[in-house]
C-alpha positions in Angstrom: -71.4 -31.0 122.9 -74.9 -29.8 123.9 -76.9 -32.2 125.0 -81.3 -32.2 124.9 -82.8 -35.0 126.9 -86.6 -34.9 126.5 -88.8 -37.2 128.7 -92.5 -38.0 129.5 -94.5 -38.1 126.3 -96.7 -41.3 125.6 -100.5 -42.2 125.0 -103.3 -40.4 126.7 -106.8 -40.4 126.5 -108.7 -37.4 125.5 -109.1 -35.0 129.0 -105.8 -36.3 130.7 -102.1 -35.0 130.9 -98.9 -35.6 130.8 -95.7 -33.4 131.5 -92.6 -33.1 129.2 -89.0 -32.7 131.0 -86.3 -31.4 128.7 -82.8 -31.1 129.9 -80.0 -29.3 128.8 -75.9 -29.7 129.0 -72.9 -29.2 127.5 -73.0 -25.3 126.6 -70.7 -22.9 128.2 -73.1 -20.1 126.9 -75.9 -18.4 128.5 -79.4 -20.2 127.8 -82.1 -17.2 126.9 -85.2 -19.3 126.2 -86.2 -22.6 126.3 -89.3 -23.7 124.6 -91.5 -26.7 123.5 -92.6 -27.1 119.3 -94.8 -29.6 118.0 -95.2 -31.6 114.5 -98.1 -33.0 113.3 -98.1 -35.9 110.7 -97.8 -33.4 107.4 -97.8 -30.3 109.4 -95.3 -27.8 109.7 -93.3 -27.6 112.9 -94.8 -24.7 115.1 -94.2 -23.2 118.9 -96.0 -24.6 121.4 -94.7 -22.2 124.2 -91.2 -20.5 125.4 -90.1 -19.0 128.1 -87.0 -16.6 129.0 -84.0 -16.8 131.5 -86.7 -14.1 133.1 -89.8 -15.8 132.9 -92.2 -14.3 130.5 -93.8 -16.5 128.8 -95.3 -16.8 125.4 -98.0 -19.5 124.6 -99.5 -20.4 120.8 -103.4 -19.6 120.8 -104.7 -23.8 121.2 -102.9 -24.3 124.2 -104.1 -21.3 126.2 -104.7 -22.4 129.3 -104.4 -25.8 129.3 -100.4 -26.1 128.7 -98.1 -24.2 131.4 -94.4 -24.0 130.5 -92.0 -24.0 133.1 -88.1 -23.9 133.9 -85.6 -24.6 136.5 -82.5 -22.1 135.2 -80.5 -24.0 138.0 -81.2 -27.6 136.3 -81.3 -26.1 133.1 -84.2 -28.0 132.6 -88.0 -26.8 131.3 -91.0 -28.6 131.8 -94.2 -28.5 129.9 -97.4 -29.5 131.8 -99.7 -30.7 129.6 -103.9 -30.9 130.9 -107.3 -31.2 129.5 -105.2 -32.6 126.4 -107.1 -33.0 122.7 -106.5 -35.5 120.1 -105.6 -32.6 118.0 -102.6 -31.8 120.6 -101.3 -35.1 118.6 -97.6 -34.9 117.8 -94.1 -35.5 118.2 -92.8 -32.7 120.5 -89.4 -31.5 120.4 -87.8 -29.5 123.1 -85.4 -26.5 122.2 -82.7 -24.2 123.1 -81.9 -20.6 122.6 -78.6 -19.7 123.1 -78.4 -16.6 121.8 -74.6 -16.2 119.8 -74.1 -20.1 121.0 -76.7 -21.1 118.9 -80.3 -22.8 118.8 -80.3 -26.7 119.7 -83.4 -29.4 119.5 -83.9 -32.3 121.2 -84.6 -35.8 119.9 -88.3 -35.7 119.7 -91.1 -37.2 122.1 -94.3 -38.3 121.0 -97.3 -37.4 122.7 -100.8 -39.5 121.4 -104.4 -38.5 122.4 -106.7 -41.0 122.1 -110.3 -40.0 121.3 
């Protein structure tokens, strides 16, 4: 059964960071990209950022150079890295999985709060 822990959200105030840690088990197939999506209170859900097994990145337009996604293929694990956060970067951030013909996978949800 795949597994998607996600760690490290909470409350911030506006200018700080935080770092999300999503891990992933229980797959005998090839993970291609990992990435992070957010929801909004009556927003859609939308990417954040993704990365592949090879590293490219891809990064939605408000986070530009404040968020920097990362992954340890060993650990199965990607990281988001989170600074100079906005009370608009307000949501519940959910962690997923790309397996490619295995299947896409989420994780639980972590909620992330900027305070103003």
């Amino acid at each position: 059964q795949v597994q998607l822990v996600e760690s490290g959200g909470g409350l911030v105030q506006t200018g700080g960071s935080l770092r999300l840690s999503c891990a992933v088990s229980g797959s005998r197939w090839r993970l291609y990209v990992m990435g992070w999506y957010r929801q909004a209170p009556g927003a859609q859900r939308e990417l954040v950022a993704s990365m592949t097994q090879g590293g490219t990145t891809n990064y939605a337009d408000p986070v530009k150079g404040r968020f920097t996604i990362s992954r340890d293929n060993a650990k199965s694990t990607v990281y988001l890295q989170m600074n100079t956060l906005k009370p608009e970067d307000t949501a519940v951030y959910y962690c997923n999985a790309n397996f490619g013909i295995g299947g896409t996978y989420w994780g639980q949800g972590t909620q992330v709060t900027v305070s103003s």
